[in-house]
VOPAGU-2260 file (C-alpha; in pm, 1 decimal, decimal comma):
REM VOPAGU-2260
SITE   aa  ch    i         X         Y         Z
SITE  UNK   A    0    4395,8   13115,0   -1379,4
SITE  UNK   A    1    4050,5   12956,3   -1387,0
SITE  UNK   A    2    4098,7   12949,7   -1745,9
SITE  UNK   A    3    4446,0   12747,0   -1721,3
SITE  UNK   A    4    4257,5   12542,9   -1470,4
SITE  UNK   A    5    3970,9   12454,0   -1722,5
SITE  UNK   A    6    4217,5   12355,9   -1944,7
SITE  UNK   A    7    4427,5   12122,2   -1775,5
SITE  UNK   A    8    4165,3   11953,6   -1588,5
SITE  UNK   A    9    3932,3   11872,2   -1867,3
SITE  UNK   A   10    4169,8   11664,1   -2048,9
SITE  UNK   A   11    4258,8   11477,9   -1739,6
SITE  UNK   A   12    3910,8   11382,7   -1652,5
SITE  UNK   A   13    3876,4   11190,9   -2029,0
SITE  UNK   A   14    4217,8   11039,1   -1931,9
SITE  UNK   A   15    4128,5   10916,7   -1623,3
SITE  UNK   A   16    3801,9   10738,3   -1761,9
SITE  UNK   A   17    3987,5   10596,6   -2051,0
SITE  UNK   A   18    4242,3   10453,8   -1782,8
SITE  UNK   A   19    3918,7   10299,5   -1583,8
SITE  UNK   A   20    3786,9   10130,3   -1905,7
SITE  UNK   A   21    4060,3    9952,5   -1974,4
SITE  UNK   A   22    4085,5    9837,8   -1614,6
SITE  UNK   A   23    3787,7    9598,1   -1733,9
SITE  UNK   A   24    3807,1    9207,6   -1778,9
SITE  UNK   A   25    3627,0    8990,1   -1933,2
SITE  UNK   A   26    3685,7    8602,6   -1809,0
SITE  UNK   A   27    3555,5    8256,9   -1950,5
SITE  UNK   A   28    3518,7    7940,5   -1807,4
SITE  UNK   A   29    3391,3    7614,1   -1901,8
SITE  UNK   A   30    3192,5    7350,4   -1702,8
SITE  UNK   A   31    3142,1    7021,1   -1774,7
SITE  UNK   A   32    2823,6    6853,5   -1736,0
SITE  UNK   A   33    2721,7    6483,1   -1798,9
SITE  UNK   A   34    2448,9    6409,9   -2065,3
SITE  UNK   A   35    2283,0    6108,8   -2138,7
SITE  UNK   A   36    2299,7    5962,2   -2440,7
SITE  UNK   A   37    2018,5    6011,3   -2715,0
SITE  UNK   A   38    1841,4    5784,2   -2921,8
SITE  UNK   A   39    1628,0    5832,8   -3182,1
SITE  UNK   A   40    1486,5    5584,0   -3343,5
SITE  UNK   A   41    1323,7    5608,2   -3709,8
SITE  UNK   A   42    1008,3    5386,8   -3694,7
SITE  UNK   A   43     953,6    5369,7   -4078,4
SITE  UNK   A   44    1303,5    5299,0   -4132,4
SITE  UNK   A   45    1319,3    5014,0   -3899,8
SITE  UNK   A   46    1009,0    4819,9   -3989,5
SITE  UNK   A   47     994,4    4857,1   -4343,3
SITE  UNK   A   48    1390,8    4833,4   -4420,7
SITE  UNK   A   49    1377,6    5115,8   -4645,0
SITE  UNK   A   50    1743,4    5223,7   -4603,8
SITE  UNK   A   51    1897,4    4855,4   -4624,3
SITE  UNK   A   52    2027,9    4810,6   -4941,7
SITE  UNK   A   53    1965,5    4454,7   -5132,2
SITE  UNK   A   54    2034,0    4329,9   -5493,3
SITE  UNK   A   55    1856,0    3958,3   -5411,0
SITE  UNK   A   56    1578,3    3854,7   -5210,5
SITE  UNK   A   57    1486,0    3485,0   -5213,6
SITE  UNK   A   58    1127,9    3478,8   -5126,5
SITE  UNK   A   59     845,4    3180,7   -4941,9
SITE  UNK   A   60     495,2    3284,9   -4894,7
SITE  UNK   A   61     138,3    3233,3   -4901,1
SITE  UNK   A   62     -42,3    3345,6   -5206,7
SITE  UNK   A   63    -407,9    3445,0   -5236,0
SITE  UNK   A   64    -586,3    3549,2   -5535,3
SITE  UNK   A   65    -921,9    3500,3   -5706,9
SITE  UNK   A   66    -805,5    3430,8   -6065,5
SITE  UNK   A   67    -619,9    3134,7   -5923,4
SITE  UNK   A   68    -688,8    3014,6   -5599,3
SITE  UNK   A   69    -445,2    2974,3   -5280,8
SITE  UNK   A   70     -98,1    2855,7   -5232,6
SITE  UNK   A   71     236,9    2876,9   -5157,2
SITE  UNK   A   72     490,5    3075,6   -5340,7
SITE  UNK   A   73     878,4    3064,6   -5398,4
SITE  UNK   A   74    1020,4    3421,6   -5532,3
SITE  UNK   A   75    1380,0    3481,6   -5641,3
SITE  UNK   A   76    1403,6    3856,2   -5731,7
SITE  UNK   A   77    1747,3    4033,6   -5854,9
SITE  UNK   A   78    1783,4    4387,6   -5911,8
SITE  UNK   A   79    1979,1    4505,8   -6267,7
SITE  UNK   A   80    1957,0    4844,3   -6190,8
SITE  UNK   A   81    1839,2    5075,9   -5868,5
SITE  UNK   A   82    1446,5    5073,0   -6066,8
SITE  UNK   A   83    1439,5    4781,7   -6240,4
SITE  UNK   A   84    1436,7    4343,9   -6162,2
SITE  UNK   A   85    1408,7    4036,6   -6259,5
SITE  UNK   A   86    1167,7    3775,3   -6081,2
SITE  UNK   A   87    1150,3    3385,7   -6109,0
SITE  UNK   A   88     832,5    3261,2   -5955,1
SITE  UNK   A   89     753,2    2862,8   -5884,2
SITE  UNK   A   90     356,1    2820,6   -5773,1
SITE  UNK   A   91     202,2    2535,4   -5586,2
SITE  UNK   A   92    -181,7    2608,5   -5641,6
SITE  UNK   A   93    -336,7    2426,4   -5286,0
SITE  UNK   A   94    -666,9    2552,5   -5333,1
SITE  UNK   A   95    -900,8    2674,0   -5569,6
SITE  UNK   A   96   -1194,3    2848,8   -5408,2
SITE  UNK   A   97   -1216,9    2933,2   -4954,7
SITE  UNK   A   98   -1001,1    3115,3   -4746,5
SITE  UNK   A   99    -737,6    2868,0   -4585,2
SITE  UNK   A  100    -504,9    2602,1   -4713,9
SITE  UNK   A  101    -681,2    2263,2   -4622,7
SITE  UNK   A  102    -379,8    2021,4   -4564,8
SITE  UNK   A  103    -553,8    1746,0   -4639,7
SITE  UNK   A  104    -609,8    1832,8   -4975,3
SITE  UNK   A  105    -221,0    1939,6   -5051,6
SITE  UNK   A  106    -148,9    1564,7   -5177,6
SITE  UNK   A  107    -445,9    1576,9   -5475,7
SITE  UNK   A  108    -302,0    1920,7   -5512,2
SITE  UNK   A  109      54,7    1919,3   -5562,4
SITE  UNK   A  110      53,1    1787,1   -5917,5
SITE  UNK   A  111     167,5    1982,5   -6234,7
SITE  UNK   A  112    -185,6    2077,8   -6324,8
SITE  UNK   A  113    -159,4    2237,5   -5966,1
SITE  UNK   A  114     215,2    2385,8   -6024,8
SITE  UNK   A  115     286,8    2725,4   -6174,7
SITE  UNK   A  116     630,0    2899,2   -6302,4
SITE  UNK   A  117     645,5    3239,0   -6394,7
SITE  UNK   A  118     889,3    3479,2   -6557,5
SITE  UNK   A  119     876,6    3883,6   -6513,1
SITE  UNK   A  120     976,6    4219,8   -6461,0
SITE  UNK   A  121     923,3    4463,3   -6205,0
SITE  UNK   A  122     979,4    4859,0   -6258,0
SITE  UNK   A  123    1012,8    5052,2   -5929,3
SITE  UNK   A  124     952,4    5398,3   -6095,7
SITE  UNK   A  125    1032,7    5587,6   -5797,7
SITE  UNK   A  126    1295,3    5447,3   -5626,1
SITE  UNK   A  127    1577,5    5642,5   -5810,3
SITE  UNK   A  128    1410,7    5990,2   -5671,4
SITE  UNK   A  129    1416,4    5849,8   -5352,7
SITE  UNK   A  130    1777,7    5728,3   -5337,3
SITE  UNK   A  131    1838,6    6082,3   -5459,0
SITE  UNK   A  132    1651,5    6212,1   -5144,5
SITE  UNK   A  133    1756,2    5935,7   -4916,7
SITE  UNK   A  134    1482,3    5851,0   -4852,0
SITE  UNK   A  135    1592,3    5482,6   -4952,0
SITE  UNK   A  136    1841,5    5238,1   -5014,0
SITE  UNK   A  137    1891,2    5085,2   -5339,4
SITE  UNK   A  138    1627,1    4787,5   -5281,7
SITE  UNK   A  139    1320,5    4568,0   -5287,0
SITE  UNK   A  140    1093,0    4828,8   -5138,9
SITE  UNK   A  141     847,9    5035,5   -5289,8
SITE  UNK   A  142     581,1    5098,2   -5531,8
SITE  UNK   A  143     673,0    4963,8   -5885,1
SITE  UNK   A  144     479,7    4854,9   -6196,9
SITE  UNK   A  145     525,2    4476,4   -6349,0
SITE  UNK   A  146     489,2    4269,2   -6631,2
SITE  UNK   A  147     487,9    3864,9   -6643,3
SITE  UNK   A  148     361,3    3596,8   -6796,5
SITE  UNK   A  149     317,8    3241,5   -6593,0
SITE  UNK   A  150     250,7    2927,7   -6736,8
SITE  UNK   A  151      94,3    2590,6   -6513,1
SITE  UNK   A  152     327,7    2308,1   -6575,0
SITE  UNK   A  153      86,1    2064,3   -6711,5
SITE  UNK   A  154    -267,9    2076,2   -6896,1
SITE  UNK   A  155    -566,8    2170,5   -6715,9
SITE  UNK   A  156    -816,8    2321,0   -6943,5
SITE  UNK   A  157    -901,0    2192,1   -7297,0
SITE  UNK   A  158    -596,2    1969,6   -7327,8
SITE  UNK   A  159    -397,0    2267,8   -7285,4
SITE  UNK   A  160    -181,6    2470,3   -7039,1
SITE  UNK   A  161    -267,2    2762,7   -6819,3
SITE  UNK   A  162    -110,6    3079,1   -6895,6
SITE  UNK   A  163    -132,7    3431,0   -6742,5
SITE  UNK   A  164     -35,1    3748,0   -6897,2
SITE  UNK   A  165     -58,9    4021,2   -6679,9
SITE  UNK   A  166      55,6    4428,8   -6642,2
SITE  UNK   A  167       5,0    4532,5   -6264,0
SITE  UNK   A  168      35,1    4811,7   -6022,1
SITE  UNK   A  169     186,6    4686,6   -5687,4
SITE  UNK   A  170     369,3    4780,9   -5352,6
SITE  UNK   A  171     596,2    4540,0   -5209,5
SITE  UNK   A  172     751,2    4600,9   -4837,3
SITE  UNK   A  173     985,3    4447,9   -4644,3
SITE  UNK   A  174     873,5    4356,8   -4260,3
SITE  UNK   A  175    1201,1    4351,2   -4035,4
SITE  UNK   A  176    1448,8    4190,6   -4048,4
SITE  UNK   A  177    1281,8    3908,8   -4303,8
SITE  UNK   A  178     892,7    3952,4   -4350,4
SITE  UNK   A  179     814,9    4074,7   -4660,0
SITE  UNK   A  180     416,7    4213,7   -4787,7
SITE  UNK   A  181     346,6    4232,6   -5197,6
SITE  UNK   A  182       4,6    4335,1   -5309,1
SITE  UNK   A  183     -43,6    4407,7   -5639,6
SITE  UNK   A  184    -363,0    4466,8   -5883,7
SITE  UNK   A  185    -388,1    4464,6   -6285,0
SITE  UNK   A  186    -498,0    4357,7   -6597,8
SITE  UNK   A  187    -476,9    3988,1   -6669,1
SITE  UNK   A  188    -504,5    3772,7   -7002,4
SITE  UNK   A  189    -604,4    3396,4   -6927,3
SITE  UNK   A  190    -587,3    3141,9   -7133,7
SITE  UNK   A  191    -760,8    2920,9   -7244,4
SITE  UNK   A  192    -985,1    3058,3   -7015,2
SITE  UNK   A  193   -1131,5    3295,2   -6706,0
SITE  UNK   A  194   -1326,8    3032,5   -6506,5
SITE  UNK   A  195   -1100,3    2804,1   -6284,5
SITE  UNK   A  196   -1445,6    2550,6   -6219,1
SITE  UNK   A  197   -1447,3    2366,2   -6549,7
SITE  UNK   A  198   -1185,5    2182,1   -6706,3
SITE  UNK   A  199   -1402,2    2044,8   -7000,3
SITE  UNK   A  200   -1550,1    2415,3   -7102,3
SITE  UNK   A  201   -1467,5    2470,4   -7533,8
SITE  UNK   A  202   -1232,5    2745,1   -7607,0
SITE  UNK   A  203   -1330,7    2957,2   -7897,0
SITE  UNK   A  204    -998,7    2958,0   -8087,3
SITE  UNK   A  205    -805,6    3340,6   -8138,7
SITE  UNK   A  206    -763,0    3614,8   -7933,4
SITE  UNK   A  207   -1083,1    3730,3   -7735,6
SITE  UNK   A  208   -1168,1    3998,3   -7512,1
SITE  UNK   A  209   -1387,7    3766,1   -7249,0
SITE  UNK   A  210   -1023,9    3646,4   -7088,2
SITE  UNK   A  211    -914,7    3950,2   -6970,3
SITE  UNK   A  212    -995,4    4069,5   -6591,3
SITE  UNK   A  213    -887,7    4298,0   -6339,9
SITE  UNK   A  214    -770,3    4084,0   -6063,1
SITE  UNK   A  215    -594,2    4163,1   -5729,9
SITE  UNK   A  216    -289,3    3968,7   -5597,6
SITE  UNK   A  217    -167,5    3907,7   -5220,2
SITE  UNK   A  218     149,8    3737,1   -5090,7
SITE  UNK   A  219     302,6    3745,3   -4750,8
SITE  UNK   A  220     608,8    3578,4   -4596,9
SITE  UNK   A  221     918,7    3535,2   -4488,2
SITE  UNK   A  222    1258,7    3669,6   -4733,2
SITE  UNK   A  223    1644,1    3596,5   -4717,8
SITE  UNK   A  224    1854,6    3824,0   -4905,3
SITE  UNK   A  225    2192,9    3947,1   -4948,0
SITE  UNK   A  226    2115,1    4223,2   -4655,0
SITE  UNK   A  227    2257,6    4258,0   -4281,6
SITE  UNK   A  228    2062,8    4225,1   -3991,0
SITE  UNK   A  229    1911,1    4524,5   -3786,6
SITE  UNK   A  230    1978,6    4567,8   -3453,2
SITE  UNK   A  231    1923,7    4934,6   -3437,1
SITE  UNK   A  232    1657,1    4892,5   -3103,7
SITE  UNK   A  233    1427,8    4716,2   -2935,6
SITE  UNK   A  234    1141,4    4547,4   -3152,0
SITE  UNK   A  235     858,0    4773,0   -2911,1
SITE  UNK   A  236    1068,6    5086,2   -3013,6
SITE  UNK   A  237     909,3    5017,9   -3420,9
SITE  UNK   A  238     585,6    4845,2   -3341,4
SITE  UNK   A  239     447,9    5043,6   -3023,2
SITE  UNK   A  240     450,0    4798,5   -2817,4
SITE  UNK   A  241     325,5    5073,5   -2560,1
SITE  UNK   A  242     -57,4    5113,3   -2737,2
SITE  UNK   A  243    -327,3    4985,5   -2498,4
SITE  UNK   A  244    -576,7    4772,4   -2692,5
SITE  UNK   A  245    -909,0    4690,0   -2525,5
SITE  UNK   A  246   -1108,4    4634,9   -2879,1
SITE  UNK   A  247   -1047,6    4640,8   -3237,5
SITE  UNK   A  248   -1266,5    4576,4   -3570,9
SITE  UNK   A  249   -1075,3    4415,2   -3882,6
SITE  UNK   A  250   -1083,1    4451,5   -4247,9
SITE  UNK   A  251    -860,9    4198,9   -4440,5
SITE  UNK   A  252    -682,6    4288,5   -4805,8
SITE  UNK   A  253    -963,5    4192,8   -5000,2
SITE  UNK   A  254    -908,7    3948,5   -5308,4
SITE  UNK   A  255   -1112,0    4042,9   -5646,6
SITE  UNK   A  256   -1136,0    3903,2   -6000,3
SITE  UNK   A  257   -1368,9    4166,9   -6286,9
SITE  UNK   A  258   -1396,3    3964,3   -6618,6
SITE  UNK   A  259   -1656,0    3998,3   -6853,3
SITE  UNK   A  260   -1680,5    3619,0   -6816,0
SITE  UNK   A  261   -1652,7    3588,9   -6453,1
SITE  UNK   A  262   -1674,8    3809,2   -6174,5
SITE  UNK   A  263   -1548,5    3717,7   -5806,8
SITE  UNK   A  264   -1472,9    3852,7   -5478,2
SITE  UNK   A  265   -1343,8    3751,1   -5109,5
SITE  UNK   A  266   -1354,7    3982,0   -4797,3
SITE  UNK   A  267   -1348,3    3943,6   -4432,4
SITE  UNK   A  268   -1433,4    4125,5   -4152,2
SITE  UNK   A  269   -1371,3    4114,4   -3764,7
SITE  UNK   A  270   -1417,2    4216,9   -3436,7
SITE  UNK   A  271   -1229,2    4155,9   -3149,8
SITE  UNK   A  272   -1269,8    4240,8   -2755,6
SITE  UNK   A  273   -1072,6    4178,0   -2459,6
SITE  UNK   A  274   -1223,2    4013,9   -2146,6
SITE  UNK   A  275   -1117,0    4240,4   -1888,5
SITE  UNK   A  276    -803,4    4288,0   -1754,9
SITE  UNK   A  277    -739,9    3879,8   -1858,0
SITE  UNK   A  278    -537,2    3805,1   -2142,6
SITE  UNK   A  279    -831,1    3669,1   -2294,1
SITE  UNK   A  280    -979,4    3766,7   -2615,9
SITE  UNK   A  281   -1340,6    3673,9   -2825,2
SITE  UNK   A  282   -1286,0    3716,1   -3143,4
SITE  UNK   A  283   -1588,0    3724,6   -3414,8
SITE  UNK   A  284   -1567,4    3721,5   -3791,9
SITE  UNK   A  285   -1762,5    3691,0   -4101,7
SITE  UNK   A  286   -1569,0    3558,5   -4462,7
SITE  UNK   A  287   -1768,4    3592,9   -4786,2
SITE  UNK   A  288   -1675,6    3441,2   -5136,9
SITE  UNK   A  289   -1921,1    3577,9   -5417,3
SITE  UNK   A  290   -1866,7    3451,1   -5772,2
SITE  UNK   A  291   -2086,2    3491,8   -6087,9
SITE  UNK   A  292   -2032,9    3380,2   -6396,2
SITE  UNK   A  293   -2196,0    3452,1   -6764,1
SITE  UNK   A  294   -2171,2    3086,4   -6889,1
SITE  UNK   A  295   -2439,2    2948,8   -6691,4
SITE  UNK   A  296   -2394,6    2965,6   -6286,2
SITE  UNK   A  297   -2307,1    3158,9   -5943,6
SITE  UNK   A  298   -2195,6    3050,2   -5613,0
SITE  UNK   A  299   -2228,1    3231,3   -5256,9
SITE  UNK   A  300   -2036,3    3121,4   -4984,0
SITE  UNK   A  301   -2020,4    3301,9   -4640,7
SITE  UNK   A  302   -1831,7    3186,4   -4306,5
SITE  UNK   A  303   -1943,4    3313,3   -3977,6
SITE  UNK   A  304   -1658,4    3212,3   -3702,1
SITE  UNK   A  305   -1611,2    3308,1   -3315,6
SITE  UNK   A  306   -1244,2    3230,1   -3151,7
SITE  UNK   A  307   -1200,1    3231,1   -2775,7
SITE  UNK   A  308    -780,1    3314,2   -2786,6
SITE  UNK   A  309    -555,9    3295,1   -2479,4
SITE  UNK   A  310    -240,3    3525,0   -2582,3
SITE  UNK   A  311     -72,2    3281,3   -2291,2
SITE  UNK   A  312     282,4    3500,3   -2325,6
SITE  UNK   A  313     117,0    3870,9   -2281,3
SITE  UNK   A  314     156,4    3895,5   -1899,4
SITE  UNK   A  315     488,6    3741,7   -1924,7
SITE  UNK   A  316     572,0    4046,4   -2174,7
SITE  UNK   A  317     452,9    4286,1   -2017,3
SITE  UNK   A  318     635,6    4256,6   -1707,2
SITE  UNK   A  319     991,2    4233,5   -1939,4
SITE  UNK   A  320     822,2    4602,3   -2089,8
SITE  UNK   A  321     805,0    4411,8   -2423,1
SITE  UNK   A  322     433,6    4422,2   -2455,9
SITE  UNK   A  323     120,7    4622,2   -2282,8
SITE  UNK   A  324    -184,0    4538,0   -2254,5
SITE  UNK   A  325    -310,5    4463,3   -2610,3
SITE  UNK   A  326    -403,2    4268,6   -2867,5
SITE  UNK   A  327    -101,1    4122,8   -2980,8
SITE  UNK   A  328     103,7    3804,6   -2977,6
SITE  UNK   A  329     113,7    3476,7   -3002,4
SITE  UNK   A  330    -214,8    3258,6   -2899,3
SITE  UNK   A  331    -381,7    2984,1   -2849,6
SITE  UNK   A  332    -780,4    2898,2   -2845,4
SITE  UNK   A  333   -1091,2    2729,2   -2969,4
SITE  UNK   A  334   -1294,6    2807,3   -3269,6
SITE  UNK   A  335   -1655,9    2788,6   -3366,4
SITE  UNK   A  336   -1776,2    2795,0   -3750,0
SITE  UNK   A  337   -2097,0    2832,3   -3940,0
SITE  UNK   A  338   -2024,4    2727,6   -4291,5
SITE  UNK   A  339   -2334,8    2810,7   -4533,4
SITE  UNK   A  340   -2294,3    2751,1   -4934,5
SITE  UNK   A  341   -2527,8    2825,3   -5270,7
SITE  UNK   A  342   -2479,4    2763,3   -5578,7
SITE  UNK   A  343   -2738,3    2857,8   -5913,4
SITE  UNK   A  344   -2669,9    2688,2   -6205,3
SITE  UNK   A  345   -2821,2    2821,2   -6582,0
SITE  UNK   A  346   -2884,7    2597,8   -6792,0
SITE  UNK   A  347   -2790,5    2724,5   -7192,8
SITE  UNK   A  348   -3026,1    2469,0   -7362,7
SITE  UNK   A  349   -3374,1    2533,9   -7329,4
SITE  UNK   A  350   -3490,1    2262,1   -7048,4
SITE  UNK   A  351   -3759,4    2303,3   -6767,5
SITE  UNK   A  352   -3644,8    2439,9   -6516,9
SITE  UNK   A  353   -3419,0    2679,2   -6640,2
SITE  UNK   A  354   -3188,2    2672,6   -6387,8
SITE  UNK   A  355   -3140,7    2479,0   -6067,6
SITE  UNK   A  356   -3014,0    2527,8   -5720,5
SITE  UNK   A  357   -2788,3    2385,0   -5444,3
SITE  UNK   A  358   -2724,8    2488,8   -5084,7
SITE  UNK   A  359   -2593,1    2320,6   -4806,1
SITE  UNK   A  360   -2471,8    2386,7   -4482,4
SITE  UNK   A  361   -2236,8    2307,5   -4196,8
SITE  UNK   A  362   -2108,1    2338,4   -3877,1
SITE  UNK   A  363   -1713,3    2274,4   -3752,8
SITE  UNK   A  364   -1523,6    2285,8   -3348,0
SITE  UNK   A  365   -1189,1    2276,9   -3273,7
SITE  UNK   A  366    -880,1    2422,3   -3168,1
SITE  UNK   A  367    -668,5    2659,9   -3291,7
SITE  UNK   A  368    -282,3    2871,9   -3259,1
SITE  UNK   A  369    -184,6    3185,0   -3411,3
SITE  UNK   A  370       5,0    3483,4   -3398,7
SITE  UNK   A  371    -152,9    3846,7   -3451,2
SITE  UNK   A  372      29,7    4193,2   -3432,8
SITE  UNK   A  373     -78,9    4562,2   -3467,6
SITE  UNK   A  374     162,9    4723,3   -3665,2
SITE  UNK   A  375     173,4    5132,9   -3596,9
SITE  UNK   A  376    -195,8    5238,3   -3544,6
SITE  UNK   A  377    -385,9    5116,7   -3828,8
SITE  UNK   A  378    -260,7    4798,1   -3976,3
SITE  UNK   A  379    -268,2    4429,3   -3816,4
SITE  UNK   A  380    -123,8    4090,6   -3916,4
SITE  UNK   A  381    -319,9    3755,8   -3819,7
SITE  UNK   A  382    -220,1    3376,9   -3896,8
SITE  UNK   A  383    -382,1    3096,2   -3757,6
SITE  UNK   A  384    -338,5    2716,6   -3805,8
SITE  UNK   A  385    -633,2    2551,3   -3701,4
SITE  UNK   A  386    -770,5    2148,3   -3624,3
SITE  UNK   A  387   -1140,7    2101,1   -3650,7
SITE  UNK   A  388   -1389,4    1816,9   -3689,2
SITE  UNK   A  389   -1709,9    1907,3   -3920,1
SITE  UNK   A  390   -2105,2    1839,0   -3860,0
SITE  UNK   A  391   -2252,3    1816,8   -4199,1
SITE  UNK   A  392   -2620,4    1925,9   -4212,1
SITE  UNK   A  393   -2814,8    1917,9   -3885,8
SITE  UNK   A  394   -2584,1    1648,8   -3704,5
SITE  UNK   A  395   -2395,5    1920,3   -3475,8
SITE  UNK   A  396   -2264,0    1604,5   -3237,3
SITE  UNK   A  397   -2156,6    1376,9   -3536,5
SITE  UNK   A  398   -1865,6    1453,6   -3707,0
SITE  UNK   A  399   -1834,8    1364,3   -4081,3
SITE  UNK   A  400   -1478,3    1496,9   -4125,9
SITE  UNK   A  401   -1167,5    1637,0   -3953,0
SITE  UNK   A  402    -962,9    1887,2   -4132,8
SITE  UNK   A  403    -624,4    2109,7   -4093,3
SITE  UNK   A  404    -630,1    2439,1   -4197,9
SITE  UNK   A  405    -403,1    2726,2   -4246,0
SITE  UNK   A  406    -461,4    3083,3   -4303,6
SITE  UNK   A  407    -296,3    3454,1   -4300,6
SITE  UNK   A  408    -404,1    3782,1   -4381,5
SITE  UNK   A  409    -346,6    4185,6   -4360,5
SITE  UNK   A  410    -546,6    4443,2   -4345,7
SITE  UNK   A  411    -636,1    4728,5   -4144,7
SITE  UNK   A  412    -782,4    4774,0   -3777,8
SITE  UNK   A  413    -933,3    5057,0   -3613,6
């Protein structure tokens, strides 16, 4: 009996389990929940308008190099293929040697001896890997290697025209919606000649190795193209807008010329510091211009300059949360220069002395407006246009001259 019992029970015991596991359910349910939306904003992408594809860029800007002065410059550039284009350049050389565009000199300037056009061919060897990568749109920014050759439209040297040959390394950004940043630095062939001081100088006939030079090339300004507009966010969402700035020092883009006939170089530094909690700024900086040449002469000129700016729209800005407390904007101010200039001059025939020597100073007041920006962390754009009346040589209440000027430059800030 206890046998019969231990059989019958035991298989009623697994039953009954089995029964109570498949008793058990297993619900879901779903709840809904509301989440804000997301936006992420690419900060590369937006400023430098890497992914905005463009086959033509018309292009205005201001020009500085050593090799060739200052000026203005009208670009059209059109794109064959994704790494390769085709540029039309048209030159308007303002100023030979300084660091600004003197209006009143633009009407002795603008004359065919003053005017450039250009022809050339730009190579943007990586922009077909980075298409592949999307990393980029099919367009006008990037690093690319050119050739060109540029010819002034009248003579200016010997009886003869100006020409340029050049092969150069560059990297040329777009800025927004339309800025637009080229800087580029190569090998150049002038002819007749390197120096741009003398006009009556002989050229020794052929091919020679004294008119080549490694020269740098800047150009800044505004661009229309064939491209949409981007209104992917607010402008403090790409330029951090949010940075406190109490101080800064400044290194322009320098501009450089190495020839084995002449040699030449322009640089700038500056330092600026809020005053307080004002929107008022002091802003110090010293220009230099060195040039040396192997026919006979060199020239030093240096440029010591304090600004007191007002960036009148800052407080404005900041209480719209389009601007904090910095260093950028547009402003307005007064200006205080210390102009100092020498020149040595080698005499090739034997005479006594040897050489002679100029130097001269002066002193210049006025007002100025501008616009700077900090771009990211490290970079900063700066234009000023600027009225001042000049004290030549001792007389610091007499004013010998008035003058407008107009300058813009890039570099870096720290």
């Amino acid at each position: 009996m206890r046998q019969f019992f231990r059989v019958f029970m035991l298989p009623l015991a697994f039953a009954t389990h089995a029964l109570a596991q498949d008793t058990t359910s297993v619900t879901f349910s779903e709840e809904t929940s509301l989440i804000t939306e997301q936006r992420f904003i690419d900060r590369y992408e937006n400023v430098f308008m890497t992914k905005i594809p463009t086959r033509k860029m018309f292009k205005l800007g201001y020009l500085a190099t050593t090799y060739n002065g200052i000026g203005l410059n009208a670009a059209f550039e059109y794109k064959v293929l994704p790494a390769w284009s085709l540029e039309a350049t048209l030159t308007s050389r303002a100023i030979i040697d300084g660091n600004s565009l003197t209006i009143n000199r633009f009407q002795r300037q603008l004359s065919g001896r003053n005017l450039f056009a250009s022809i050339g061919s730009r190579w943007y060897f990586e922009m077909n890997k980075r298409i592949a990568r999307q990393q980029s749109a099919n367009n006008f920014s990037g690093s690319y290697l050119a050739i060109s050759y540029e010819r002034s439209l009248s003579a200016i040297q010997s009886h003869r025209s100006r020409q340029h040959f050049s092969l150069t390394y560059g990297l040329q950004s777009r800025f927004l919606s339309n800025g637009f940043l080229d800087f580029s630095l190569g090998l150049y062939y002038v002819s007749p000649y390197l120096s741009v001081y003398r006009t009556d100088y002989p050229e020794v006939p052929g091919f020679t190795a004294r008119n080549f030079a490694i020269a740098s090339r800047s150009l800044l300004g505004i661009a229309f193209g064939d491209w949409k507009r981007n209104h992917k966010g607010p402008l403090c969402d790409v330029l951090h807008c949010d940075y406190f700035v109490k101080q800064h020092f400044k290194i322009r883009l320098p501009e450089l010329n190495i020839g084995i006939e002449s040699q030449s170089i322009r640089g700038e530094v500056g330092y600026e510091r809020k005053l307080g909690k004002s929107p008022l700024s002091v802003n110090l900086s010293v220009w230099n211009e060195t040039t040396n040449s192997s026919s006979g002469g060199s020239s030093f000129v240096v440029v010591g300059e304090a600004q007191f700016r007002w960036y009148y729209l800052q407080k404005r800005q900041v209480r719209k949360g389009k601007a904090s407390d910095n260093l950028s904007g547009l402003y307005v101010g007064s200006r205080f220069a210390y102009n100092y200039y020498r020149s040595v001059i080698r005499f090739i025939v034997p005479v006594d002395p040897q050489r002679a020597v100029f130097s001269s100073w002066d002193t210049s007041a006025g007002i100025l407006t501008g616009y700077q920006q900090r771009l990211f962390q490290k970079l900063y754009f700066d234009a000023t246009v600027s009225y001042s009346g000049a004290s030549v040589q001792k007389r610091f209440l007499k004013v010998n001259r008035a003058e407008l000027q107009a300058k813009a430059g890039i570099g870096f800030a720290f």
